[in-house]
N, C-alpha and C positions, 0 to 999 in steps of 0.2 A: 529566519532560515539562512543561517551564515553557514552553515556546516550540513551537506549534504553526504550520504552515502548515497553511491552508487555500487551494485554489485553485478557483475556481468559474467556472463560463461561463454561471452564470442559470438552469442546467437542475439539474431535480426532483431530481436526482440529487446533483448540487453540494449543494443545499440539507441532501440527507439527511449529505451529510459534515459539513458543517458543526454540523445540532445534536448529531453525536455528538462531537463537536469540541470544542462549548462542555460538553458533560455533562464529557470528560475534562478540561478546564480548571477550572473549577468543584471538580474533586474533586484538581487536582494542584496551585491557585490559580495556573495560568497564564494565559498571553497568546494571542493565537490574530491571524496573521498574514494578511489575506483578499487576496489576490491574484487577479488577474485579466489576464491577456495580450492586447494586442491584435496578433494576428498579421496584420504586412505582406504584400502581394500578393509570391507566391516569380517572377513572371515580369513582364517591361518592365523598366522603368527602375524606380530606386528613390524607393519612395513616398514619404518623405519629402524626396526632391530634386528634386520636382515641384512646383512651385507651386500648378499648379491643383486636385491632390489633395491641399493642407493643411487647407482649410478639411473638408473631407471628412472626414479622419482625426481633428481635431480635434472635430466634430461627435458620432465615434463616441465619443470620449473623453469627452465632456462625457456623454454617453448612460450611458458606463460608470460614471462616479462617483455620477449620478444613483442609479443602479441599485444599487452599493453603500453608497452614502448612506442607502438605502430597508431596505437590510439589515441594516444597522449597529444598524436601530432595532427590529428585532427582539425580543419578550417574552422569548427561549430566550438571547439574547446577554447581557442588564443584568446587570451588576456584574461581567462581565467585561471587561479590557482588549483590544483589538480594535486592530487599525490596517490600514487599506486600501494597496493598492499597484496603479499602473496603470502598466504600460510596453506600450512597441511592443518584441515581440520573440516569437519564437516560444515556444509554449505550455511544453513539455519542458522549453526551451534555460531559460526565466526558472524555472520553478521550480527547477530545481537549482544555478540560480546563487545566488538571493534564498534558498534554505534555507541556503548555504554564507553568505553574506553576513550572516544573521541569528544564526548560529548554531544553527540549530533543533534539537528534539531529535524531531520527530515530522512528516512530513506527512501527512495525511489526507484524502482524494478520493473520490470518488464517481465511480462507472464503472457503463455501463450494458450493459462486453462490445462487442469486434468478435468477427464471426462472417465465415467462409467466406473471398472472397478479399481481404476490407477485411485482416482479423486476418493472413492471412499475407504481404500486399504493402506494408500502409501501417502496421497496429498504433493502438493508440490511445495518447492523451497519458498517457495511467494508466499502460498495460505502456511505454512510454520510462523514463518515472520510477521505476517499479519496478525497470528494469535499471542504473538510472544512478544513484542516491539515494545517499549512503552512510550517510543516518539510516532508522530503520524509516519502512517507509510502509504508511499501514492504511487499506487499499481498501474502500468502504462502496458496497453494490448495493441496499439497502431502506431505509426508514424505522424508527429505532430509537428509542421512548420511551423508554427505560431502557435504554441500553447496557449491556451485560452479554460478562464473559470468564471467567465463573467455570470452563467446558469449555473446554480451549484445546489444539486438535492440534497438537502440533507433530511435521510428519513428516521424514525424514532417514534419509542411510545411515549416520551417525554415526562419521564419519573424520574425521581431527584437526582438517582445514579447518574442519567446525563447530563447532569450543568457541567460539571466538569470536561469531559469531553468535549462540551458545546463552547465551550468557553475558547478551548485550541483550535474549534473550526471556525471560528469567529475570528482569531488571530488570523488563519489561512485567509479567510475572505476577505480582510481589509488589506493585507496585502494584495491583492488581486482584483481588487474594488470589487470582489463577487456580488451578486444578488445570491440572497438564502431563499430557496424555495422549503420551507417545512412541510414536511407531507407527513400524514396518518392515513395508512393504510388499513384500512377498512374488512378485515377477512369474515368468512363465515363462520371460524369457529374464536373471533375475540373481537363481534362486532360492538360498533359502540352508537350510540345515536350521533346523529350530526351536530347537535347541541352540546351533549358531553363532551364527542372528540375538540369542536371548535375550544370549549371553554378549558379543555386540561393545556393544549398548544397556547391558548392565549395567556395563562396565568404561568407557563413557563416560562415563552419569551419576557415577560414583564420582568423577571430577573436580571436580563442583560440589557447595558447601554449600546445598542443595536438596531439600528431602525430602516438598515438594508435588505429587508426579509418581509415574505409573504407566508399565510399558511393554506393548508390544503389538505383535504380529505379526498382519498380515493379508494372503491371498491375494487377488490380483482380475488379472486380463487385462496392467494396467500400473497406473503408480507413481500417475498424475494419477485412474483411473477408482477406483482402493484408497485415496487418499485421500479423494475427495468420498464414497465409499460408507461407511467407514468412520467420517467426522464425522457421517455423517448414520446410524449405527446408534447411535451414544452421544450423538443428539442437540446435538453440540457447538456452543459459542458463536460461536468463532475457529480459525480455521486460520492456521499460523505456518510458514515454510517460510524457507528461505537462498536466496537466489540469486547467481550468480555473476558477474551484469552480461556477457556474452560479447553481442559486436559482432559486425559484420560478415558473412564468410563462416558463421564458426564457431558466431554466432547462428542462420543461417539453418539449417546441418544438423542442428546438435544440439536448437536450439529450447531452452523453457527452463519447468520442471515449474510455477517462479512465475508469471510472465507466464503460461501455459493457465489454472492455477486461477483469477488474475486476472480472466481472460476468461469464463470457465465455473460460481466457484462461485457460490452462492446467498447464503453465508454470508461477513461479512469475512472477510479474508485481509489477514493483516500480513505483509510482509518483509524480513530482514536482511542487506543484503551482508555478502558471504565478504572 
């Protein structure tokens, strides 16, 4: 984790990614990448082939570097290497370019949650990038003086698609000296016996040299409501999940366990495409 984005839009929330950002850089001696987007008007003519809305746009730009400028100089930042980044371009579209571009190995964000018809029509910049990322991205919803991952859920139905995956959260944990809590959530429409669920968890882990983890079988209504209830009886630090990046139609029916927790937990949630 040498190379961290971070992307802010100024709000409390940003701020809260960012000083868990510098605590992880600080302890991994990385870089932390601070982007900010300034997204163009999506209707008329295009703003930058306007004349009379350059100076305009350019105003906002100089506002943003000020703004970053201000940040930069930050008590929680010194001694680490930082570098600012301002483009016109849509919020999503530039982070997952500029993380490919930079190489990263982590992006980290702050999300404050859509709810109701915002979450299912339009989604926030957080769940895009969580579907679209192909580095972890570790979603921050409070203020963290001492980050901490020492409790780390990570939940799954643990089919072959997730070694991969498991493999980069395993990377996270040993950074972190995490404990892996495994949990299989137990629903009523893909119950499984206690026997079955123990023995598919057991013959996954056996794949990795890994022997900082426990497993765990939990019943609850569905997979999203047995996971928040379940971090939140062992108290956990981090919730860790796979997601499988699905667009389109097939985003909209299926929906997607990451993006909800995303939205809903209380607690980070980091996650790994499949």
């Amino acid at each position: 984790m040498k190379k961290i984005l971070v992307p802010t839009d100024f709000s409390k929330h940003a701020e809260y990614a960012l000083k868990v950002a510098a605590q992880i850089a600080k302890q991994n001696d990385g870089e932390i990448f601070l982007i900010h987007m300034l997204e163009l008007p999506t209707s008329g003519n295009d703003a930058l082939s306007s004349a009379h809305e350059i100076p305009e746009l350019m105003l906002f730009k100089n506002a943003a570097i000020a703004k970053l400028d201000e940040i930069m100089e930050a008590d929680y930042l010194k001694g680490i290497n930082v570098s600012k980044i301002i483009q016109f371009e849509m919020a999503f579209e530039g982070i997952i370019k500029n993380g490919e571009a930079h190489n990263i190995d982590l992006i980290v964000m702050g999300s404050h949650g859509a709810k109701g018809f915002q979450e299912m029509f339009i989604g926030s910049n957080t769940e895009k990038v969580v579907r679209n990322s192909n580095v972890p991205v570790l979603v921050i919803k409070n203020e963290h003086e001492s980050f901490s991952a020492n409790k780390f859920v990570f939940a799954s139905d643990f089919s072959s698609e997730i070694a991969k995956p498991f493999e980069k959260a395993i990377e996270f944990a040993k950074k972190f000296n995490s404990h892996i809590h495994l949990v299989n959530i137990n629903t009523p429409n893909n119950f499984k016996s206690t026997r079955v669920a123990q023995k598919a968890m057991d013959e996954f882990i056996e794949q990795f040299d890994f022997k900082n983890v426990s497993t765990h079988i939990y019943n609850d209504i569905n997979v999203e409501k047995g996971i928040l209830h379940f971090a939140k009886s062992i108290e956990a630090d981090i919730i860790g999940m796979s997601t499988h990046g699905r667009k389109g139609i097939s985003h909209f029916f299926n929906g997607s366990i990451s993006e909800d927790l995303v939205n809903h937990a209380k607690r980070p949630v980091i996650t790994f495409k499949i």
